[in-house]
C-alpha positions as CSV (number, residue, x, y, z in Angstrom):
1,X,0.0,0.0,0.0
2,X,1.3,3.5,-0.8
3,X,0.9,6.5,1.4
4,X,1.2,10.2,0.5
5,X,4.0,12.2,2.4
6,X,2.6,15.3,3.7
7,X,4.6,17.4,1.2
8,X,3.2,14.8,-1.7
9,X,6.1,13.2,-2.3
10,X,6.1,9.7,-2.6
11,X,7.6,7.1,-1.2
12,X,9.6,5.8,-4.0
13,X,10.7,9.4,-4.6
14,X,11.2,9.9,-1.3
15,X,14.2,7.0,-1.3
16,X,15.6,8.3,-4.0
17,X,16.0,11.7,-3.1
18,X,17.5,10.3,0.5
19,X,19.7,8.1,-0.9
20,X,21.2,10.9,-3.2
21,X,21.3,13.0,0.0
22,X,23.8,10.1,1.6
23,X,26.6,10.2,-1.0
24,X,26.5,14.3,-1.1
25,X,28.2,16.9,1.4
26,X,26.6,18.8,3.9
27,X,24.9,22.3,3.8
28,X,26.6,24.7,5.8
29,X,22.7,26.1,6.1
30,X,21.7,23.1,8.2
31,X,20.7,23.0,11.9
32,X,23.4,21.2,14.5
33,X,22.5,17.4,15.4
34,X,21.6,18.2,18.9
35,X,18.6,21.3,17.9
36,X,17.0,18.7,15.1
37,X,17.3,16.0,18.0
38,X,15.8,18.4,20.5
39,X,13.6,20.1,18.3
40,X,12.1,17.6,16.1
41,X,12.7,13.8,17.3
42,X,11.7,15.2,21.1
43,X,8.6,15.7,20.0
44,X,7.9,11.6,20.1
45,X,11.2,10.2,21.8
46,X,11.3,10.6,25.1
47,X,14.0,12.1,26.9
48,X,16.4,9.9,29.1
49,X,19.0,10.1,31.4
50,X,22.6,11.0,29.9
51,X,21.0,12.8,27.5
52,X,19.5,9.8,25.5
53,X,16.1,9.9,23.7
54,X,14.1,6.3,24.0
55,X,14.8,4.1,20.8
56,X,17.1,6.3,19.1
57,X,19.8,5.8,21.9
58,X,19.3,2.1,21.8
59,X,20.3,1.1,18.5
60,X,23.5,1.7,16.1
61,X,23.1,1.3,12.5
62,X,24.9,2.2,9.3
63,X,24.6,5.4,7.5
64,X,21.7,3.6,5.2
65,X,20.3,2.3,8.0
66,X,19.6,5.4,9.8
67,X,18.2,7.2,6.4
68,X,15.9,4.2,6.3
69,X,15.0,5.0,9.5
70,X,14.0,8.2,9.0
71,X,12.2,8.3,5.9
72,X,10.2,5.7,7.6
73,X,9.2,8.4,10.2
74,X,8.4,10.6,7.2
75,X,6.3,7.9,5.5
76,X,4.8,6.2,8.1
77,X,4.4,8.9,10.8
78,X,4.0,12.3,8.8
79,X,7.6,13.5,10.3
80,X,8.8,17.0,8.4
81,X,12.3,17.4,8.0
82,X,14.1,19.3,5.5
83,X,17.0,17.5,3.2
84,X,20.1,19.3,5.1
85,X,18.4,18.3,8.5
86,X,18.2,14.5,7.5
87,X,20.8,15.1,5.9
88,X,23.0,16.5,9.1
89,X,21.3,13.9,11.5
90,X,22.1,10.7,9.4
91,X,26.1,12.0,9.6
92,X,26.1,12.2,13.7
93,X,23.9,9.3,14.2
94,X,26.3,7.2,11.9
95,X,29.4,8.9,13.0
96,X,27.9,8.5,17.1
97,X,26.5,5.1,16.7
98,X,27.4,3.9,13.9
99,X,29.4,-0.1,13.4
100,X,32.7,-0.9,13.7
101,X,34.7,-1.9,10.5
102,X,34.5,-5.8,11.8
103,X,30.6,-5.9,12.5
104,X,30.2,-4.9,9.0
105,X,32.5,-7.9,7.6
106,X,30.9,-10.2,5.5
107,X,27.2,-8.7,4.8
108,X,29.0,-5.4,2.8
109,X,27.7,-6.5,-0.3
110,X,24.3,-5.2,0.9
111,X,25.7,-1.9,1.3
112,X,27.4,-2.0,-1.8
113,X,24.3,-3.3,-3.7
114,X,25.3,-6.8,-4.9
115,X,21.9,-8.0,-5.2
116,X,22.5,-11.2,-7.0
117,X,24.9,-12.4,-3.9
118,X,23.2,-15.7,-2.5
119,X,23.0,-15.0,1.8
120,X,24.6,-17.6,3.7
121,X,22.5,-17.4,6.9
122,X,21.5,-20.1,9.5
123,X,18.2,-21.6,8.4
124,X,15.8,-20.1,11.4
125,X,17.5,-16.6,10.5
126,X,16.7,-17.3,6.6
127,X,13.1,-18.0,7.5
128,X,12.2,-15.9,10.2
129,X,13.6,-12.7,8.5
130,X,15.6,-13.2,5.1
131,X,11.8,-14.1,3.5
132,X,10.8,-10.8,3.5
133,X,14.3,-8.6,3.2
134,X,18.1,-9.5,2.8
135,X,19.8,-11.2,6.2
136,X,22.2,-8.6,5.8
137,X,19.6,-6.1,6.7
138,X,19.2,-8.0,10.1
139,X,23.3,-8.1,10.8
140,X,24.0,-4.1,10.1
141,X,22.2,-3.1,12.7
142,X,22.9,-3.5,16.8
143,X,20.5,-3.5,19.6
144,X,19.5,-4.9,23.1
145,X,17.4,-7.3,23.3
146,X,14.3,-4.9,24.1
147,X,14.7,-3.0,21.2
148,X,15.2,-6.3,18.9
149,X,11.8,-7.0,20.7
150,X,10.3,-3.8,19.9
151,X,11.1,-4.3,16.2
152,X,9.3,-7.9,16.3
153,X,6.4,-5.9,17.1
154,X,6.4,-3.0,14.9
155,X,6.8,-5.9,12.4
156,X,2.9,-7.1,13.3
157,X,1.5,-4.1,13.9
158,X,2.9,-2.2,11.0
159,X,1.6,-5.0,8.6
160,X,-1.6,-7.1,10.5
161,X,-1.2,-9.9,7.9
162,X,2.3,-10.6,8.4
163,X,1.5,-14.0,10.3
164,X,-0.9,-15.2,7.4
165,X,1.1,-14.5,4.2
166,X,2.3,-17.7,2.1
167,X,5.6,-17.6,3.8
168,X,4.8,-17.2,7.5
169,X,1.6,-19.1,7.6
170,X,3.4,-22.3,8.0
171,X,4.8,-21.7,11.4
172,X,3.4,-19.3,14.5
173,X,5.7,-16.2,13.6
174,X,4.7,-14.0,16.3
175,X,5.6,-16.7,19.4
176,X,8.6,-17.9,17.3
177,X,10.3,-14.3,17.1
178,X,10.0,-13.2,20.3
179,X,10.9,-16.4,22.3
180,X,13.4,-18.0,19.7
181,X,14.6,-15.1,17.3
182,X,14.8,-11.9,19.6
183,X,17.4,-13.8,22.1
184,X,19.6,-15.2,19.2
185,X,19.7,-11.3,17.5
186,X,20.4,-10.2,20.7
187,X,23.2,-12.1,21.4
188,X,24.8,-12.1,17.8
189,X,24.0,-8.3,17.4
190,X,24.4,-6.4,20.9
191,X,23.9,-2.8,21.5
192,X,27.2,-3.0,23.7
193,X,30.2,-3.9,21.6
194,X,33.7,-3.5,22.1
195,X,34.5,-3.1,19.1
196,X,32.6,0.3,18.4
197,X,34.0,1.5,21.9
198,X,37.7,1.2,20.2
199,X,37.1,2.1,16.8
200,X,35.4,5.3,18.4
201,X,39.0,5.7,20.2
202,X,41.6,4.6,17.4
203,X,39.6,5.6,13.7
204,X,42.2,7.6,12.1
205,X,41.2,11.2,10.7
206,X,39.4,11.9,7.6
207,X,42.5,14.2,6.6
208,X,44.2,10.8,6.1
209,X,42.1,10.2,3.0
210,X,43.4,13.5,1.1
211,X,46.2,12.1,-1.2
212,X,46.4,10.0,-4.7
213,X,44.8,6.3,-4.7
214,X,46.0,3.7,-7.3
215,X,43.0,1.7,-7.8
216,X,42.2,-1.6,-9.9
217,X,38.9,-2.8,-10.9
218,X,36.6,-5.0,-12.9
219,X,33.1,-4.4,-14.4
220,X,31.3,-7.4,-15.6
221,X,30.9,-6.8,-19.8
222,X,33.7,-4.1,-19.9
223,X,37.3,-5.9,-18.5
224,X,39.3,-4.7,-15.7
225,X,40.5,-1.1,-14.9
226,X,43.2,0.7,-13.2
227,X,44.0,4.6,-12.7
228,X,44.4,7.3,-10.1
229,X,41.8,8.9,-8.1
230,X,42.2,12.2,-6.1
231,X,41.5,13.4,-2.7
232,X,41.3,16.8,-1.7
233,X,39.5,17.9,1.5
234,X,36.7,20.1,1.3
235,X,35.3,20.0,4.7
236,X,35.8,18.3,8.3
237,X,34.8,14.7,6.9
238,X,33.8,16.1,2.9
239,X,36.0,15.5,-0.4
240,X,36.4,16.3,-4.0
241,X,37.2,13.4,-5.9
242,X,38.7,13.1,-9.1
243,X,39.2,9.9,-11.1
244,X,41.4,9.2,-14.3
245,X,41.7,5.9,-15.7
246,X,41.4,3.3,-18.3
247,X,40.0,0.1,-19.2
248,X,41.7,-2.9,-20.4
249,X,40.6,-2.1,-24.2
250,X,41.6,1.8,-23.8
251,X,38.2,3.4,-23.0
252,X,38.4,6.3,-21.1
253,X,37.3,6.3,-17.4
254,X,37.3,9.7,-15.8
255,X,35.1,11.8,-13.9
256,X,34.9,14.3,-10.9
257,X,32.9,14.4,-7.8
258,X,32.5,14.8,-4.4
259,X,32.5,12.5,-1.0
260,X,31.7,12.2,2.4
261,X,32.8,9.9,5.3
262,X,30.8,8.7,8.2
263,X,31.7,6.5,11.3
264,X,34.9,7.1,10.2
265,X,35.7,5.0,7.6
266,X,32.5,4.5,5.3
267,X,32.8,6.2,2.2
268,X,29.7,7.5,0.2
269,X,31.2,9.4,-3.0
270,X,28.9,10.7,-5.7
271,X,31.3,10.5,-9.3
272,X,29.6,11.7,-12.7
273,X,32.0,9.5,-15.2
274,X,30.8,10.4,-18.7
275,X,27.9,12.0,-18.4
276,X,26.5,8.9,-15.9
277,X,26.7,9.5,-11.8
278,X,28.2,6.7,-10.2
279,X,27.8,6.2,-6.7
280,X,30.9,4.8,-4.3
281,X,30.3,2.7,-1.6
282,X,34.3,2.1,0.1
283,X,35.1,0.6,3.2
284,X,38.4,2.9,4.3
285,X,40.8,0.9,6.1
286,X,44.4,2.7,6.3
287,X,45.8,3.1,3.1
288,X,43.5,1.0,1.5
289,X,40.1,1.8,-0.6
290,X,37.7,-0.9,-1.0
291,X,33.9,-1.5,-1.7
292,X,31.8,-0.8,-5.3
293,X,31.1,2.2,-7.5
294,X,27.9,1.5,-9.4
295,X,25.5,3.8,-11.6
296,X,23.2,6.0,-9.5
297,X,19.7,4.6,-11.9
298,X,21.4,1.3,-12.3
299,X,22.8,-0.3,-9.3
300,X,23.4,-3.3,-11.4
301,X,25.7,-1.4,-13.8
302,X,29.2,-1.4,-11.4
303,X,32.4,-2.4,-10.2
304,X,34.8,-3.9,-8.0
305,X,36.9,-1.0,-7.0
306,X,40.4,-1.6,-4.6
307,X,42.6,1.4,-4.2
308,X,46.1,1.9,-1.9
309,X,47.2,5.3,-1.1
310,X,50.3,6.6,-2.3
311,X,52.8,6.7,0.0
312,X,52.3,3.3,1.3
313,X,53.4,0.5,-0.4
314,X,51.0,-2.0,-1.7
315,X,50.4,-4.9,-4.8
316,X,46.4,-4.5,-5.1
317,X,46.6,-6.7,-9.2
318,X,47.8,-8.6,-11.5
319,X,45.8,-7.8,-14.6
320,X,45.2,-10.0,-16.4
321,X,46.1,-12.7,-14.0
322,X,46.2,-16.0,-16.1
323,X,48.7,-17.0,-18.3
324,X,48.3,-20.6,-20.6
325,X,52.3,-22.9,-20.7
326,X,54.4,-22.1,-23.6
327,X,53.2,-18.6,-24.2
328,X,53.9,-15.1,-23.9
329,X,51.6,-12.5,-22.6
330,X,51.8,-8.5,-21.3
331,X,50.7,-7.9,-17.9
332,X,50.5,-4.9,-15.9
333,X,50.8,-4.8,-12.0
334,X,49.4,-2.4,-9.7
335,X,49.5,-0.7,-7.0
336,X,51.5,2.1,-4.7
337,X,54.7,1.9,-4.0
338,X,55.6,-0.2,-6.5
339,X,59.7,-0.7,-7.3
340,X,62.2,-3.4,-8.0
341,X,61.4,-6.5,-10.5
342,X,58.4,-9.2,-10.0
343,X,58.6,-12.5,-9.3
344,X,56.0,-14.8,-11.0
345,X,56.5,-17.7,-9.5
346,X,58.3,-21.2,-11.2
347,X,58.2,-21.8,-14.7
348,X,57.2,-18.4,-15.6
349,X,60.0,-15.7,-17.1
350,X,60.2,-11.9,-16.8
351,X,61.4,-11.0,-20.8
352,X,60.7,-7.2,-20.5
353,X,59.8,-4.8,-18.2
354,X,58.1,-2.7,-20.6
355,X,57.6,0.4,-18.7
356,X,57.6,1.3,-14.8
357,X,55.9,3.8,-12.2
358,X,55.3,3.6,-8.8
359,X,51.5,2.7,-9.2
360,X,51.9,0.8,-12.3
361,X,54.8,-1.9,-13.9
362,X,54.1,-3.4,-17.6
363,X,56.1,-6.7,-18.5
364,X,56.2,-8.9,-20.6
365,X,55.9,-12.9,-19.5
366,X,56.7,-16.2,-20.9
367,X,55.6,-19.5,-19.4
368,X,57.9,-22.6,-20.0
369,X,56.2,-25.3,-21.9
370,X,56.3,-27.2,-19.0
371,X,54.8,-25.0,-16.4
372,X,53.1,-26.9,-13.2
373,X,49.5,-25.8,-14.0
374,X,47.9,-23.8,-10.8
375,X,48.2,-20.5,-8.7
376,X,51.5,-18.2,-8.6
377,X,52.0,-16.1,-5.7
378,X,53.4,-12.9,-7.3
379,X,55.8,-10.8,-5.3
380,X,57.5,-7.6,-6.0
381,X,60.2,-7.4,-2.9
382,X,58.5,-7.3,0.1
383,X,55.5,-6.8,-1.2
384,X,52.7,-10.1,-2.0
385,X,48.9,-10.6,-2.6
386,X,47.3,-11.2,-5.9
387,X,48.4,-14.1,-7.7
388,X,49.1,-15.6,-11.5
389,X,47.3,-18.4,-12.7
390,X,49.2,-20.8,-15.1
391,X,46.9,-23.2,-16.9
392,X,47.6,-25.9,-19.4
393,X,44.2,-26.2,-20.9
394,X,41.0,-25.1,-19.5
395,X,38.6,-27.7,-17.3
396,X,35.6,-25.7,-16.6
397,X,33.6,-22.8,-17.0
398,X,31.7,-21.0,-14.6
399,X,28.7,-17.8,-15.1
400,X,29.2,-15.6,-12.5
401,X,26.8,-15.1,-10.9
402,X,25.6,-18.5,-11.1
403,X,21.9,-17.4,-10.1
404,X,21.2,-13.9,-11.3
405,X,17.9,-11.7,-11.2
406,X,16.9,-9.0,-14.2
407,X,14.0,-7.5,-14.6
408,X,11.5,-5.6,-17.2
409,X,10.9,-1.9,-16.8
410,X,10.9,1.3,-19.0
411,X,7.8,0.6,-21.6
412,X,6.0,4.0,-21.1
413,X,6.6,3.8,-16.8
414,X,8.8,5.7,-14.9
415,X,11.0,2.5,-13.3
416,X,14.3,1.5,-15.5
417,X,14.8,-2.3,-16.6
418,X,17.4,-3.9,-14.1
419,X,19.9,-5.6,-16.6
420,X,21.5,-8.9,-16.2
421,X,25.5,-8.7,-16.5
422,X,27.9,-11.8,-16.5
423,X,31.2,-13.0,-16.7
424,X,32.5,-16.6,-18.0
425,X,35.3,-17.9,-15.5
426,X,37.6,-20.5,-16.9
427,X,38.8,-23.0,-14.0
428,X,41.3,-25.3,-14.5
429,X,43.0,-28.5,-12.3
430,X,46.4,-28.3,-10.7
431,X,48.5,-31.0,-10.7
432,X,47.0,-32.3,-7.5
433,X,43.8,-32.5,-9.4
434,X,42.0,-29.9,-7.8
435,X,39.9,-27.2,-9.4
436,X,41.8,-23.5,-9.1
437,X,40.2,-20.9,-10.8
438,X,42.0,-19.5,-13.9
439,X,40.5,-16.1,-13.9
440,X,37.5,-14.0,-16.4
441,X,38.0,-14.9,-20.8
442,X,35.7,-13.5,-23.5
443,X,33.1,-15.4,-24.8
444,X,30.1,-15.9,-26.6
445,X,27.0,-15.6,-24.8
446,X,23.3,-16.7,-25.3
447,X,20.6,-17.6,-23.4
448,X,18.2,-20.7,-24.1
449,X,14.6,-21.9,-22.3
450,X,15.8,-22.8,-18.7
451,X,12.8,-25.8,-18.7
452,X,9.6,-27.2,-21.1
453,X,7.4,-24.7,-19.4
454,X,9.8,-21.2,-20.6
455,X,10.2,-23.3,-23.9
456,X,6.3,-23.4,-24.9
457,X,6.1,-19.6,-23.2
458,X,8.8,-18.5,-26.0
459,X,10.9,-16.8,-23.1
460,X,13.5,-16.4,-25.1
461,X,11.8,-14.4,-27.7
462,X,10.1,-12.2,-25.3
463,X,12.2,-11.7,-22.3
464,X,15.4,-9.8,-23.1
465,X,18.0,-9.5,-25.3
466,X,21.8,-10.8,-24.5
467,X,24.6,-9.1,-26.3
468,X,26.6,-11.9,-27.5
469,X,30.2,-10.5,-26.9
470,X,29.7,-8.6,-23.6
471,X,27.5,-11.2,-21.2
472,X,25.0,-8.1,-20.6
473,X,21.0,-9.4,-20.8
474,X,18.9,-6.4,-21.6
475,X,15.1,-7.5,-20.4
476,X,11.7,-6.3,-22.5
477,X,9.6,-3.8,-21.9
478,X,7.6,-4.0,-18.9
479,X,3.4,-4.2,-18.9
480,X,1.5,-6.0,-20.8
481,X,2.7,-7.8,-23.8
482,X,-0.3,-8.7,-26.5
483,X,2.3,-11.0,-28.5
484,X,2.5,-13.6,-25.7
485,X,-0.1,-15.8,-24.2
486,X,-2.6,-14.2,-22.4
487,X,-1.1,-11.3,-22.8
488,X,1.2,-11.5,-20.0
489,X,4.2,-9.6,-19.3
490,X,7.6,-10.2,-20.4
491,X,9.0,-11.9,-17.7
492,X,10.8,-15.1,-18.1
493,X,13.4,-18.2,-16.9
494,X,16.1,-18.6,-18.9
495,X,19.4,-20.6,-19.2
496,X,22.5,-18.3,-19.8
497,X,25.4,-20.0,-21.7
498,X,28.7,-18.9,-21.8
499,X,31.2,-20.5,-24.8
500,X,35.1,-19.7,-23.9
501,X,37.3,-21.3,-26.7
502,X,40.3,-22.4,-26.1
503,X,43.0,-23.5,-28.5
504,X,40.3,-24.0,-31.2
505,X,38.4,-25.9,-28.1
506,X,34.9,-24.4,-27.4
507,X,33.6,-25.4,-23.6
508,X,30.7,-23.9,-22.3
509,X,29.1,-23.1,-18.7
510,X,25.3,-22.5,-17.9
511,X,23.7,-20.3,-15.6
512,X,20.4,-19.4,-14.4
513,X,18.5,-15.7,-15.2
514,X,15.0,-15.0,-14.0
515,X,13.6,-12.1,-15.7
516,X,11.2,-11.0,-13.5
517,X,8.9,-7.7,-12.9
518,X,9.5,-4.2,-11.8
519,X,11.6,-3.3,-8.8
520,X,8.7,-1.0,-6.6
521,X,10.7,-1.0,-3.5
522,X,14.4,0.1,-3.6
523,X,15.6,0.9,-0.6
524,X,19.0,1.5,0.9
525,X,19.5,-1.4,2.4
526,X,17.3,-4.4,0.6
């Protein structure tokens, strides 16, 4: 059901326009934290002792996680609050109670909107919550037990038919999540951390950040990346960010923008590359960058980004990092820092080092003949971390993502179709016989019926298009479709089949694409 905001915007709107407001800097115009606590939260928070205000005080959250939270007051509870105010309220809620680096480990792709990852929760967790939203919503986000109890119930009474929908029906919900679920969450995710406690006293200073990055990267269809990114201070926690780089195939990838840090070392950066805003969604550790940068209108559109400062001395890739026996190959290292000549590891030779900077070395590389297929470590001095994969011939190939979700849009209505992008992974055995992957090849791509019931449907004539050299899907139109049966939409189950040759070999892997209907509800944190 969709409610009207008092000002008329709606709620879809309304995310947007938050979510924009997370990745930009802050208005000089806006009120202090503690007047737009006093002023406008007072109002239905209670006050506590040591200055606390009931609920707010008793939870910590990302930055996403407290937007959500109050554009839920707006939507659900008429709250006014202008852009800057949210805007200035999310930053010391997130910078005040906010997560430790480590209770964010392992449930960042959330954050960074990788929503084709496949959760690896316990089964009661799965059920109980990941039915209805991601796990990972559940595990950024701390509280005591009373509060995790107090969101059981807003749960019920915020939607009455919770406890009879298809997937909760089976089971009594309500009993179940506050005798079973509400001590496990409480437990696993406490208020009380130490964790927060000493990343509160040892985060380093935003004015770390302000320097050159040499960053590495890969975007499913396009190849891998590498360039320099610059950070100059513009505020207390705010940046401007420029980025200059280049993909594998020489495209151009540059852009300017600006950035903003909360909790002390989660990055939100808005970039316009192109013409196209991309948003950046880092993790800042030290001297390292790491996280996603994705299109602002098409969060499916992005890449892996990992960046070291210069200054500091680190190998971030190897790119491209396989290399078959009994050839020769360029490959470009990078990194900060960088000096000296690599090692490669047995049976492979240096021939040439073809050029040489501190964030970048180019050489030239031969494999003997007789190279032990399997995983190099590659080292330059001191420094170590990605690796070189030797093969002899190529065992397997994998689509990644092995599940994937796209889905129709655009056709006269105001939501975008959510593409389907893939890569083909060639994996091959060491001489142990075990599987070691070999690293992303081009290929050929199509997609077929996934079963009898998508083959008499026609899916693959209605559902999308897949470009057959870049492994993006493109899905139809969304609405009705007259053409098909019943003149249903174009939604769909496909097979996607990748085709890497190899030495005049062709092998092929499968994965599996559900085209499905619009995206309605998009927010922060899925």
């Amino acid at each position: 059901m969709k409610r009207k905001l008092r000002s008329g915007m709606s709620a879809s709107l309304l995310a947007l326009a938050a979510c924009a407001a997370l990745h930009a800097p802050q208005s000089m115009a806006a009120r202090d934290a503690q007047t737009i606590l006093k002023e406008t939260c007072q109002g239905c928070h209670t006050p506590e002792a040591d200055n606390a205000l009931s609920r707010i005080s008793h939870q910590r959250k990302t930055p996403e996680g407290w937007l959500m939270s109050i554009a839920r007051m707006q939507v659900m509870h008429g709250l006014q609050i202008s852009d800057d105010d949210r805007r200035t309220l999310v930053k010391y809620l997130a910078d005040t109670q906010g997560l430790a680096p480590s209770e964010t480990d392992g449930v960042r792709y959330a954050l960074e909107r990788r929503l084709n990852t496949v959760e690896q929760f316990d089964e009661q967790t799965s059920q109980m919550c990941g039915r209805c939203h991601s796990g990972a919503r559940v595990a950024l986000q701390r509280r005591p037990a009373q509060e995790w109890e107090r969101l059981v119930n807003f749960h019920l009474g915020q939607w009455p038919s919770l406890e009879y929908q298809a997937l909760s029906r089976d089971r009594d919900w309500f009993d179940l999540a506050r005798k079973e679920m509400v001590p496990l969450l409480a437990k696993r995710y406490p208020l009380d951390n130490p964790a927060w406690k000493t990343w509160q006293q040892t985060a380093p200073k935003a004015q770390t950040l302000v320097g050159d990055w040499s960053f590495s990267g890969h975007l499913p269809g396009k190849g891998e990346l590498a360039g320099i990114m610059s950070v100059s201070a513009d505020g207390d926690d705010t940046f401007k960010v420029s980025v200059k780089g280049q993909y594998a195939d020489g495209t151009a990838f540059n852009g300017d923008g600006s950035a903003i840090l909360y909790s002390g070392y989660e990055w939100r950066g808005n970039v316009t590359v192109d013409g196209v805003v991309m948003r950046q969604v880092f993790a800042a550790k030290g001297s390292e960058l790491q996280g996603r940068m994705f299109e602002a209108e098409h969060d499916e559109r992005g890449l892996d980004f990992l960046a070291a400062k210069q200054g500091s001395s680190r190998l971030l890739a190897v790119q491209p990092g396989y290399l078959k026996a009994g050839s020769e190959t360029e490959v470009t290292l990078i990194g900060s820092g960088l000096q000296g000549q690599p090692d490669f590891g047995k049976g492979v030779q240096v021939l040439e080092v073809i050029s040489q900077s501190p964030e970048q070395i180019k050489v030239r590389l031969k494999a003997a003949a007789d190279a032990q297929p399997g995983v190099r470590a590659v080292t330059l001095g001191s420094l170590k971390g990605p690796s070189l994969s030797v093969y002899q011939q190529i065992a397997e190939v994998k689509v990644v993502p092995e599940f994937s979700v796209a889905r129709i849009g655009d056709g006269g209505g105001s939501t975008p179709k959510v593409q389907g992008r893939f890569d083909a992974e060639a994996w091959g055995k060491g001489a142990d016989g075990k599987p070691y992957r070999i690293g992303v090849f081009p290929a050929q791509w199509k997609v077929e019926a996934f079963d009898d019931r998508a083959r008499e449907d026609e899916d693959v004539k209605f559902a999308g298009t897949m470009q057959a050299d870049s492994g993006v899907f493109t899905p139809g139109d969304a609405g009705p479709n007259p053409a098909r049966k019943m003149s249903t939409n174009n939604a769909g189950n496909l097979k996607v089949i990748a085709a890497v040759d190899d030495a005049g070999k062709s092998l092929t892997g499968e994965g599996h694409l559900i085209v499905t209907v619009q995206r309605w509800n998009n927010p922060p944190i899925p």
